[in-house]
C-alpha positions in Angstrom: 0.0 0.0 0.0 1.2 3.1 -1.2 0.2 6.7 -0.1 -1.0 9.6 -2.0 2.5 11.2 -1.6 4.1 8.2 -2.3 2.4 7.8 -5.3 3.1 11.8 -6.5 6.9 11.0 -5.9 6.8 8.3 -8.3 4.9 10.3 -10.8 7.6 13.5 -10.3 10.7 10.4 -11.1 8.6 9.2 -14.1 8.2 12.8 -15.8 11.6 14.3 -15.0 13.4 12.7 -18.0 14.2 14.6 -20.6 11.3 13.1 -22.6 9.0 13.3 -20.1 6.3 10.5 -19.7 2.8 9.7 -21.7 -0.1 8.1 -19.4 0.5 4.7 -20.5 4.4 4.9 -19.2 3.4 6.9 -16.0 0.8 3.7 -15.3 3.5 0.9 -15.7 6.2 2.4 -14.3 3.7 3.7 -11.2 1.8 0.2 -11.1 -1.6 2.6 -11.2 -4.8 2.0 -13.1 -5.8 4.8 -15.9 -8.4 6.3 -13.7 -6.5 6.9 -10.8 -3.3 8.1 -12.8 -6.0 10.4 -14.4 -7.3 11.5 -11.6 -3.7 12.6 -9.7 -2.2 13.6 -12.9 -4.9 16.6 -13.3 -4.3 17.5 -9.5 -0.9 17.6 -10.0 -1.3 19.5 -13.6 -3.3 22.0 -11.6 -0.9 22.5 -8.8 1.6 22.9 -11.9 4.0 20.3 -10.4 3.6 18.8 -14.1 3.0 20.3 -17.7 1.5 18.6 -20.8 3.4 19.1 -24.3 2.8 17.5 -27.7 5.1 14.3 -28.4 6.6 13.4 -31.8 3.6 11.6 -32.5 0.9 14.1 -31.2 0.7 12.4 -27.6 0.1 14.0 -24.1 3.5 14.1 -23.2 3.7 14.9 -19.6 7.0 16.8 -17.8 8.0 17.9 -14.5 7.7 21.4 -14.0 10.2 23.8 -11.5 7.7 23.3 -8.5 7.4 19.9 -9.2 11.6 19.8 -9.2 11.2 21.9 -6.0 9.3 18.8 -4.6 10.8 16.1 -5.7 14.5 17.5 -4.3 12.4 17.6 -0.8 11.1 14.3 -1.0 14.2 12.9 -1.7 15.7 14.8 1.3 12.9 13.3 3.4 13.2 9.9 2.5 17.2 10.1 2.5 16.3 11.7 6.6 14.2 8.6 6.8 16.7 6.0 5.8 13.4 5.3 2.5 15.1 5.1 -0.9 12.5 5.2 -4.0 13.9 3.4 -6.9 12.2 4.3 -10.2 14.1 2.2 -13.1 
């Protein structure tokens, strides 16, 4: 069992590659079913933690945004302070 913020710090890994992350490789590499990645991905699209751009191919492509950085740096610090390490391959 995973919490909400749990679940928003694997989200921030999946997007902050360079080529950012479509739905379908934010739901693998999060183990989340398309309503629920649909439903935190629009919260964290209006907290503007993420952004959408256009792919190559016209796909959603989602990125990390400077808050969403911002966040991820902290929740790294907190799980570093709390002896957690995420992993996201």
């Amino acid at each position: 069992y995973r919490d909400r913020t749990q679940i928003i710090h694997e989200i921030l890994n999946s997007t902050s590659s360079e080529d950012g992350a479509t739905i379908t490789k934010i739901i693998f590499r999060c183990n989340l079913n398309y309503n629920s990645a649909r439903n935190i991905i629009e919260d964290m699209l209006k907290k503007e933690l993420i952004a959408i751009r256009k792919g190559d191919d016209d796909k959603k492509v989602y990125r990390i945004t400077k808050i969403g950085s911002n966040l991820l740096e902290k929740l790294h610090f907190y799980d570093a302070l709390n002896g957690m390490h995420m992993h996201m391959d």
